[in-house]
N, C-alpha and C positions, 0 to 999 in steps of 0.2 A: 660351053663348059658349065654354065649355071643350071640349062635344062639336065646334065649331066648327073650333078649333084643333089639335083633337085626328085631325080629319079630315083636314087639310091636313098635319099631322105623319105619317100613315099613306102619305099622295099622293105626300107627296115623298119619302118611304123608299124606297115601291114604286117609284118613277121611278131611284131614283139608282142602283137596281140592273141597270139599264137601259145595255147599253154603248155605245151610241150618243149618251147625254146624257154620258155621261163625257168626253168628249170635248170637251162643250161646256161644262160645268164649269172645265173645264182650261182654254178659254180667257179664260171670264168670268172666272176669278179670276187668271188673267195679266192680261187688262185693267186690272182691279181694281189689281193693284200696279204697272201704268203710272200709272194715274193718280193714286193716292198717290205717287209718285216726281214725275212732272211737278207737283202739287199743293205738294211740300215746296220745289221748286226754286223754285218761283213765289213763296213763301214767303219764302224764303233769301234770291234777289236782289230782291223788291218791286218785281215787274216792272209797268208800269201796263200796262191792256190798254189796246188801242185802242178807243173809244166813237166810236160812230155818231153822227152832229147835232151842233150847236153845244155847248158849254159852256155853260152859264148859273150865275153868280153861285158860281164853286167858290171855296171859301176855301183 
């Protein structure tokens, strides 16, 4: 299990030196803090989403 781990830790080293994935790190982890920011707001105001189908039995 630890050789395991220890391989995908080498993977993604070698990857991230990569300036092409750099790029796309940058935007995943932009994502990332939309949607903890959308997440907190949703939060904040206890916005109900919209549910598909009927209601049945909500207290």
């Amino acid at each position: 299990m630890k050789s395991l781990l220890f391989f995908f830790f080498i993977v993604l080293s070698v990857l991230s030196h990569y300036p092409f994935l750099s790029d796309k790190w940058e935007e995943i982890e932009l994502f990332q803090e939309e949607t903890e920011q959308l997440e907190k707001t949703v939060r904040e105001k206890n916005f109900r989403l919209p549910v598909e189908g009927p209601l049945i039995f909500r207290k």
